[in-house]
C-alpha positions as CSV (number, residue, x, y, z in Angstrom):
1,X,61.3,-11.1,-120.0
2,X,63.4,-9.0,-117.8
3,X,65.2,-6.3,-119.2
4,X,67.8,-6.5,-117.0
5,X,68.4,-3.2,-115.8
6,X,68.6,-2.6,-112.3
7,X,66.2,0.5,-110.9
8,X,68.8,3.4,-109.9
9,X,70.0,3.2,-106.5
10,X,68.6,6.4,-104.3
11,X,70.7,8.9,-103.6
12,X,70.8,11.8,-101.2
13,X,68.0,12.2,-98.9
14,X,65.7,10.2,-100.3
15,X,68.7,6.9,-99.5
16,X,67.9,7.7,-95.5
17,X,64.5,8.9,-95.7
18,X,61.0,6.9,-95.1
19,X,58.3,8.8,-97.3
20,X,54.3,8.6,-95.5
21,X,51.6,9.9,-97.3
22,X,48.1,9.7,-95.1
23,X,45.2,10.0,-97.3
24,X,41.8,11.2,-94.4
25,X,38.3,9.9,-95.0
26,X,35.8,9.9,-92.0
27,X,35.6,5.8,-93.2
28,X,39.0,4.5,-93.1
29,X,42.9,6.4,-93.9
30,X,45.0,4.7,-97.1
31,X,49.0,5.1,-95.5
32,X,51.5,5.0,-98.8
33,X,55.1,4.6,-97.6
34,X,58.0,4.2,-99.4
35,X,61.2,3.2,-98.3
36,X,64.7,3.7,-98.5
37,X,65.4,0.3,-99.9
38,X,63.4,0.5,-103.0
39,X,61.0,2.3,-105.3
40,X,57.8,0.5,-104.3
41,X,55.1,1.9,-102.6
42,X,53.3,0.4,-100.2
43,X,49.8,0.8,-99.0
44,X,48.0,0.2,-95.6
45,X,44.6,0.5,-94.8
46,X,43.6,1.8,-91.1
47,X,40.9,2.9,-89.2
48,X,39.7,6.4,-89.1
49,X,41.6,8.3,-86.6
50,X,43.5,5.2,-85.9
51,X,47.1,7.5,-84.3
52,X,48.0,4.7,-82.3
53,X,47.9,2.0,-85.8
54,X,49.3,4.6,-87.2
55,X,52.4,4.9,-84.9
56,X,53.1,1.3,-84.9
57,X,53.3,1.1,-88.6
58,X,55.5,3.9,-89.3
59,X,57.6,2.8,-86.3
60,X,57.9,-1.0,-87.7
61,X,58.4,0.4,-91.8
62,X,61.5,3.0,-89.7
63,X,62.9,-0.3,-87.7
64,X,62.6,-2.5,-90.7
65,X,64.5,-0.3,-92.6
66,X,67.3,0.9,-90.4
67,X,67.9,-2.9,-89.7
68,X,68.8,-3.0,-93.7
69,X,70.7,0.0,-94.3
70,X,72.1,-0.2,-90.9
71,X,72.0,3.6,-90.2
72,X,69.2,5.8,-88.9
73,X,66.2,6.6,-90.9
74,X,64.5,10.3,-91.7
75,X,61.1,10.2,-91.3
76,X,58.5,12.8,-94.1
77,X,54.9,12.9,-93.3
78,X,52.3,14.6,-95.5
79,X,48.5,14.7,-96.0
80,X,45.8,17.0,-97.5
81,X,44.6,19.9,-95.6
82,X,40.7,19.6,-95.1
83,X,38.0,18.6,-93.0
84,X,40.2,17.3,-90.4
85,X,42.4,20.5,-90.0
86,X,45.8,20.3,-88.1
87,X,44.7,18.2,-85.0
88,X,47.2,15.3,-87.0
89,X,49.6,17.1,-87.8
90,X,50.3,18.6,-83.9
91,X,49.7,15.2,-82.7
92,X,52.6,13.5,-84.8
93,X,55.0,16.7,-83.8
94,X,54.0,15.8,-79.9
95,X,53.7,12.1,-79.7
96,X,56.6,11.6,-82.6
97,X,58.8,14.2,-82.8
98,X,58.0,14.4,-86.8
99,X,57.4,17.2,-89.2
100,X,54.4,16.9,-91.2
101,X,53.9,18.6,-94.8
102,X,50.7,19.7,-94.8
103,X,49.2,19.9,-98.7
104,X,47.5,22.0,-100.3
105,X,44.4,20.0,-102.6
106,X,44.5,22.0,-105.1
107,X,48.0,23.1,-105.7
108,X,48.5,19.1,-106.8
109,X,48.8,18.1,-110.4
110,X,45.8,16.2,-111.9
111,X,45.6,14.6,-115.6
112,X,43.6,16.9,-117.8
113,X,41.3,13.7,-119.5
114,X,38.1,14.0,-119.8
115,X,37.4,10.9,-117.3
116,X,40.2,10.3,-114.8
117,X,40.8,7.4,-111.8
118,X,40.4,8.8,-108.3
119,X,40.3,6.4,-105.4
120,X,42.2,6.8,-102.0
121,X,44.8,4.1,-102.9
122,X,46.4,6.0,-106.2
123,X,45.8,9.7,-104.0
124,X,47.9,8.0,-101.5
125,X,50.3,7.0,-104.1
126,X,50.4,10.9,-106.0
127,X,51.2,12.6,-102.9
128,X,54.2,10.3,-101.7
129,X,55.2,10.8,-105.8
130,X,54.9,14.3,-104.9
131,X,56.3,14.4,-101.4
132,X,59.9,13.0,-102.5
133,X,59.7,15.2,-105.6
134,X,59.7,18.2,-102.8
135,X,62.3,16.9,-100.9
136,X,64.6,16.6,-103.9
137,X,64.0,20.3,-104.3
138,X,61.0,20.6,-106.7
139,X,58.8,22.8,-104.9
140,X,56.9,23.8,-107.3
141,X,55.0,19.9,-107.3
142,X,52.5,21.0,-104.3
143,X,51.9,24.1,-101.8
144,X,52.8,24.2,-98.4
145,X,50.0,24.9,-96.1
146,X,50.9,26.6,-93.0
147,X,50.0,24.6,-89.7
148,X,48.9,27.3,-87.3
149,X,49.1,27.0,-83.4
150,X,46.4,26.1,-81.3
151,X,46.3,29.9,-80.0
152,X,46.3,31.3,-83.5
153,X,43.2,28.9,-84.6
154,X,41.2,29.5,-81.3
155,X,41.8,33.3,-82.4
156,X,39.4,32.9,-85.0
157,X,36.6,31.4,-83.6
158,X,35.0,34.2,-82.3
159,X,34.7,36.1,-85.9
160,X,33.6,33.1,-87.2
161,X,30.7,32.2,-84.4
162,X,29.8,35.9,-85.1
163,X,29.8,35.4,-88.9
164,X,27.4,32.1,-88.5
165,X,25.4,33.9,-85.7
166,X,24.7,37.2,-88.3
167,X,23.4,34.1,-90.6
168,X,21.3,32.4,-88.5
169,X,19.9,36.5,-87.5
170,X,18.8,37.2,-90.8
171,X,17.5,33.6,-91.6
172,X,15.0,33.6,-88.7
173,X,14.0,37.6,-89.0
174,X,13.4,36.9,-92.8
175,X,11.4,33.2,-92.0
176,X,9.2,35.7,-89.6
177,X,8.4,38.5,-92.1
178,X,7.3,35.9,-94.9
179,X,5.1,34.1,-92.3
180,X,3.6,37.6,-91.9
181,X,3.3,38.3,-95.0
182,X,1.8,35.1,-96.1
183,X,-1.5,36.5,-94.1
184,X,-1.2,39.8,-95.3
185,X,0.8,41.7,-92.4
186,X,3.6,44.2,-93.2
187,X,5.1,46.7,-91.4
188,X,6.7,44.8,-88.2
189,X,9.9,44.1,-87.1
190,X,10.8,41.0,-85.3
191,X,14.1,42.0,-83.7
192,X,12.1,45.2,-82.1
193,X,11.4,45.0,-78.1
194,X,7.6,45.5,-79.0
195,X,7.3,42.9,-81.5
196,X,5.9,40.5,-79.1
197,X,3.3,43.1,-78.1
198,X,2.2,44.1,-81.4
199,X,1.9,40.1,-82.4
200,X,-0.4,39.6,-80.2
201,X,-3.2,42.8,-81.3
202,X,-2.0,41.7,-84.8
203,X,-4.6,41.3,-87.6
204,X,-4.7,39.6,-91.2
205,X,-5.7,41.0,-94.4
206,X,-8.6,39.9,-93.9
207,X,-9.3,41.3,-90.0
208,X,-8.7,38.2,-88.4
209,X,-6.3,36.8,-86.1
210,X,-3.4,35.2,-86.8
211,X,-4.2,31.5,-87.1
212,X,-2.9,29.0,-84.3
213,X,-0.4,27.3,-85.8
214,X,1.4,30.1,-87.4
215,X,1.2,32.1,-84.7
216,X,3.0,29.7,-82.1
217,X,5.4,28.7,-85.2
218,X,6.5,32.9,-84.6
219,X,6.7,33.0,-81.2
220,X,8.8,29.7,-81.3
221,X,11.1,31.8,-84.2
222,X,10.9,35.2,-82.1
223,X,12.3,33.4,-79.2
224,X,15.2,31.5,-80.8
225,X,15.8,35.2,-82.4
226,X,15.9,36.7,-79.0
227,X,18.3,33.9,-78.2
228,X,20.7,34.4,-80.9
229,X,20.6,38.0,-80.7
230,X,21.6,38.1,-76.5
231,X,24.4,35.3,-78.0
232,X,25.3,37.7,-80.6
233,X,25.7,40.8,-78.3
234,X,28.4,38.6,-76.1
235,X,30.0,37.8,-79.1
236,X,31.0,41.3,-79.9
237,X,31.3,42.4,-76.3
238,X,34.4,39.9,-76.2
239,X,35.4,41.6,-79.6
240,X,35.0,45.1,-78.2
241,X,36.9,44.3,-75.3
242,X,40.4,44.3,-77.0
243,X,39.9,47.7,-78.4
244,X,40.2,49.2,-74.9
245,X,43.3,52.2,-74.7
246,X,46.8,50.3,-74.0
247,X,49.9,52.0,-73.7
248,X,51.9,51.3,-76.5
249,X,54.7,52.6,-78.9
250,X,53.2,55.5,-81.7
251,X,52.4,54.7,-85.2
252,X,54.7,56.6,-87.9
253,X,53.0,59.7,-88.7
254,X,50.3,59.0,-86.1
255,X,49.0,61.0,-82.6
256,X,51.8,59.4,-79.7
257,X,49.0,57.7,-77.8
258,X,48.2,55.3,-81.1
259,X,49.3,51.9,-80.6
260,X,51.6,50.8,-82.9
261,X,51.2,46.9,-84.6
262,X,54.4,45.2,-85.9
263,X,56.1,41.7,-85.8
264,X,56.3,40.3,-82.3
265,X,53.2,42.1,-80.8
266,X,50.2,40.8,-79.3
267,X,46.8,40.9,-81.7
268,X,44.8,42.8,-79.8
269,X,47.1,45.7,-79.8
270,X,47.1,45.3,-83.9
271,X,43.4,45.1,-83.7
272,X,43.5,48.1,-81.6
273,X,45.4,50.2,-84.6
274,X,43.9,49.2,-87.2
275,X,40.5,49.8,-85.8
276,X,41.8,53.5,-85.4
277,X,42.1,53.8,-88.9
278,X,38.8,55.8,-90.3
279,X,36.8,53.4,-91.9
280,X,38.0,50.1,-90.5
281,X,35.7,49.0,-88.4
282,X,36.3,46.3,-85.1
283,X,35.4,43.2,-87.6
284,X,37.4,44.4,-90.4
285,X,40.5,45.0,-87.3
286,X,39.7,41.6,-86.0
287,X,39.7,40.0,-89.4
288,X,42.7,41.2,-91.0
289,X,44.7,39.8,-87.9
290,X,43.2,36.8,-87.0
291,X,42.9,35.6,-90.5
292,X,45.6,37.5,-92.9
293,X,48.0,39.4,-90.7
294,X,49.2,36.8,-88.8
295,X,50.5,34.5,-91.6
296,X,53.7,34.7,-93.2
297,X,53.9,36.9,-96.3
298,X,57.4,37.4,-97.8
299,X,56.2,40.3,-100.1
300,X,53.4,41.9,-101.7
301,X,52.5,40.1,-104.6
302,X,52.3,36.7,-102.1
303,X,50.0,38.5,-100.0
304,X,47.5,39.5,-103.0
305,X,47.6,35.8,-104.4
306,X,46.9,34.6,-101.4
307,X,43.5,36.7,-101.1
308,X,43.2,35.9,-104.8
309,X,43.3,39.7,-106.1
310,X,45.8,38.9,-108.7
311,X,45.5,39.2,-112.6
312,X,44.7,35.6,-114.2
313,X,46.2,36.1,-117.8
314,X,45.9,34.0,-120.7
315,X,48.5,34.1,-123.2
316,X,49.5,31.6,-126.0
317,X,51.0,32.6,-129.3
318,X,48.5,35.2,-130.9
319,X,45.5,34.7,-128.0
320,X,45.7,36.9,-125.1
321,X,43.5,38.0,-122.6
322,X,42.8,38.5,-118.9
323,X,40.7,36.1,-116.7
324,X,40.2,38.6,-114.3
325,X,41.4,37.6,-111.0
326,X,42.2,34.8,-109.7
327,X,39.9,34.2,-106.2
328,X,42.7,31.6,-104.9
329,X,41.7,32.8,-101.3
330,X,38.4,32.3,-99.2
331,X,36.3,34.2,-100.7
332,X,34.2,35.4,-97.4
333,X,37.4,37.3,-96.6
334,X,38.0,38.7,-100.1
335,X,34.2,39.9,-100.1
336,X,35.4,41.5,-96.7
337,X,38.1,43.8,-98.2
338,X,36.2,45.1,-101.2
339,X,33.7,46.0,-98.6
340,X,36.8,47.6,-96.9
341,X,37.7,49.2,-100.2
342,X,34.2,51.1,-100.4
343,X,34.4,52.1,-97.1
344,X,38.0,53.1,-97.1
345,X,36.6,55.7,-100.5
346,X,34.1,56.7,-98.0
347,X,35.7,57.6,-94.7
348,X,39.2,58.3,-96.6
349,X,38.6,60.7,-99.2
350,X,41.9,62.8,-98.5
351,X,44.2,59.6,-98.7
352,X,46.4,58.8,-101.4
353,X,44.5,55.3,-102.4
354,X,41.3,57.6,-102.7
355,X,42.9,60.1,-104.7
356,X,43.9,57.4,-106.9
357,X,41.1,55.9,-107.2
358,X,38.8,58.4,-107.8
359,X,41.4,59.5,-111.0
360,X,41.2,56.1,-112.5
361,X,37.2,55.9,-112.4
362,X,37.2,60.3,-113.1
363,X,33.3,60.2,-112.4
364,X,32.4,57.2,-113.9
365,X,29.6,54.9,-112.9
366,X,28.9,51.3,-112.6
367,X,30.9,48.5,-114.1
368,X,34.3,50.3,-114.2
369,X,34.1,51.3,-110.7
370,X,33.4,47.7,-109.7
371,X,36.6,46.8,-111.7
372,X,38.3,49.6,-109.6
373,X,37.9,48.6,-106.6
374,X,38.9,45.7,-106.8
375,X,42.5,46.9,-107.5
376,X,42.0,49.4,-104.8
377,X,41.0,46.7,-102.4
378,X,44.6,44.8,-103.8
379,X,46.2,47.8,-102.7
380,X,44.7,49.0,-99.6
381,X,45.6,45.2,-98.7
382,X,48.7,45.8,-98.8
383,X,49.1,49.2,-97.4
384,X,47.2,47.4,-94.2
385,X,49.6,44.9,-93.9
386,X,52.5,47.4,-94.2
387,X,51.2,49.0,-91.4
388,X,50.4,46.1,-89.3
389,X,53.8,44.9,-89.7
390,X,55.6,48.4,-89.5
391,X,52.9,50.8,-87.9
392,X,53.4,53.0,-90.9
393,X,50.4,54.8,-91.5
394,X,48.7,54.6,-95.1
395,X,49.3,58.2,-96.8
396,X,47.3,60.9,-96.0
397,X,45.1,58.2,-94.3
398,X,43.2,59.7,-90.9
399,X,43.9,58.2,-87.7
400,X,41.3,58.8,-84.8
C-alpha cells in the first residue's frame, strides 16, 4: 500500500541537470542516467567502445527531458579511470562539448561486509549516486582524477619505454647467465662486444662444447639483447637531447647561466635545471616533470599524499599507532625518490636536508636510516617542486 508521500521535488542543479555514469569493460559499457524529472536510474547496455550509441542515447535522454521541463538541460559525465585512460573523456569534450568527471576507483565508498554485490549494473548505479552527491557540493564522496592533454601523456612515454626496455635488459642478460651456468660456465658477460667471440671457444664443466640447442637458444637471446640494447641507447639519446645549454632566466641563488624552471615554461628547460642539481640525474629530471611536476599541487602536504609519503595514523579512544605511510601513489615513482633521497645524502652532503638528516639518524645504521629517508625523500620532494615551480635553489644544495 502506498504511503502516499510524494519523493521531494529536485532542486538546484540537480532540477536542470542529466547525470551519466559510464561503467568500461572490454565486453560491453553499463550507461546509468538519471534525469531531471525523477529519482530513477536508468540503465543501458552498449557495446564496447560504442561513442556513436553512446551519443545518441545521451542526446535522446537530454531531448526527452527538455521537452518535459521545457528549458535546457546540463549535461555530467563520469567514469572510472583505468585501462582505458582519457581517450573518452577528450572525445566527449571534442565531439560533445561536455565535461567529464573522471573517478578515482578507489577514492569510492564500498560496504565493509565480509561478502559484498559487485556487478557493472549497481557500479553504474554508485557512481551516478556519487556524481549528484558531488555536484550538490559533497566532494569528499569520490576523487577527481586529472585528465591530462595529449602532449602531457605523450611526454611520458619515452621514460616509460626506457623503464620496460631496462626490464626486458636484465631479463634476457640474466636468462643468458643461467643457461651458462646450467653447463657449468661463469665468468661471461653477455652485453660485452666479445661475448659472441668467447661463446663460440666456450667450454662446459665438463670440457665439452656447448650443446646444440642451448647454444642457438643464446645466440637467439644475445641477439634480441643486442636489439634492445641499440633501442635502449636511442631511447636516452632522445632523453639527453633536452639537456643541451638554453638560454634562460637564473635560478635564485644559482650561477646566471642556469636555467630557471617555473609555472608556464617548457619541460625540457625544467628537466634542464633540475638535472643540474648534484645528484639528480637525467631520469630522475625527466621523471619529476613528466610525471609529478606537471600536475596541479595546491600545497605541500597534497603533493606528499599524492606520492604516498604521508603518516597513516590509527587513532580510536585509547589505541593509537602509526601505519607507516600511506603508498597512495605509484609506487615505481615513490621507489624513484627514495633512490633520489640516497643519492641526494650522497652528492649533497653540505645541503641543509643532509644536515638534517644525518642529525636525526647521528651515526646510526640499518632500520632507522631506512625510516629516515623516507621522510627525507618527503621533503626533498618538496623542496624539488619548490624549485621547479619557483627556480629557488634547495639550501646549501650545489648547482653544476
Amino acid at each position: 500500500m502506498s504511503s502516499g508521500i510524494e519523493p521531494a521535488a529536485p532542486t538546484g542543479v540537480e532540477a536542470t541537470t542529466l547525470y551519466v555514469a559510464i561503467e568500461i569493460s572490454r565486453k560491453s559499457w553499463v550507461v546509468g542516467i538519471k534525469s531531471p524529472q525523477g529519482e530513477k536510474i536508468g540503465l543501458h547496455t552498449l557495446r564496447a567502445a560504442d561513442v556513436v550509441g553512446l551519443k545518441g542515447l545521451i542526446e535522446e535522454r537530454r531531448c526527452r527531458a527538455e521537452r518535459a521541463l521545457d528549458r535546457a538541460v546540463t549535461v555530467r559525465v563520469c567514469y572510472e579511470a583505468g585501462y582505458e585512460g582519457f581517450w573518452l573523456a577528450r572525445w566527449l569534450q571534442q565531439e560533445m562539448g561536455l565535461e567529464t568527471v573522471v573517478l578515482d576507483p578507489a577514492s569510492l565508498l564500498v560496504n565493509r561486509k565480509a561478502k559484498q554485490r559487485k556487478t557493472d549494473r549497481i557500479d553504474a548505479k554508485k557512481m551516478v549516486r556519487a556524481l549528484l552527491a558531488y555536484d550538490r557540493g559533497d566532494t569528499a564522496v569520490l576523487s577527481r582524477v586529472r585528465v591530462p592533454s595529449v602532449e602531457e601523456e605523450d611526454h611520458k612515454r619515452l621514460l616509460r619505454e626506457r623503464q620496460r626496455l631496462v626490464r626486458e635488459r636484465t631479463s634476457l642478460t640474466n636468462t643468458v647467465k643461467g643457461l651458462l651456468t646450467l653447463h657449468g660456465v661463469f665468468g661471461l658477460e653477455p652485453r660485452s662486444r666479445s661475448f659472441a667471440a668467447m661463446l663460440s671457444e666456450v667450454r662446459t664443466a665438463l670440457g665439452q662444447p656447448l650443446p646444440p640447442r642451448a647454444r642457438r637458444e643464446i645466440e637467439r637471446l644475445t641477439r634480441r639483447l643486442a636489439l634492445v640494447q641499440q633501442q635502449l641507447a636511442e631511447v636516452e639519446t632522445e632523453r639527453d637531447a633536452v639537456l643541451q645549454p638554453r638560454t634562460t632566466p637564473a635560478l635564485k641563488g644559482a650561477p646566471p647561466e642556469c636555467p630557471a624552471p617555473g609555472t608556464g615554461v617548457e619541460p625540457a628547460v625544467t628537466i634542464a635545471a633540475l638535472a643540474r642539481l648534484k645528484g639528480i640525474g637525467a631520469n630522475d629530471a625527466t621523471l619529476l616533470t613528466h610525471e609529478v611536476f606537471y600536475r596541479q599541487f595546491r600545497n605541500r602536504r597534497e603533493l606528499a599524499s599524492w606520492a604516498g609519503l604521508t603518516p597513516t595514523p590509527w587513532a580510536s579512544g585509547d589505541v593509537q599507532r602509526d601505519q607507516g605511510i600511506g603508498r597512495d601513489g605509484p609506487g615505481w615513482i615513490r621507489a624513484q625518490i627514495l633512490q633520489m633521497a640516497w643519492r641526494w645524502v650522497r652528492f649533497q652532503p653540505d645541503s641543509a636536508l643532509t644536515r638534517w638528516f644525518e642529525t636525526r639518524t647521528a651515526g646510526a645504521r640499518g632500520r632507522i636510516r631506512r625510516v629516515m629517508i623516507v621522510a627525507l625523500a618527503r621533503k626533498l620532494l618538496v623542496a624539488l617542486w619548490r624549485f621547479a615551480n619557483t627556480g629557488l635553489v634547495p639550501t646549501g644544495a650545489r648547482v653544476a
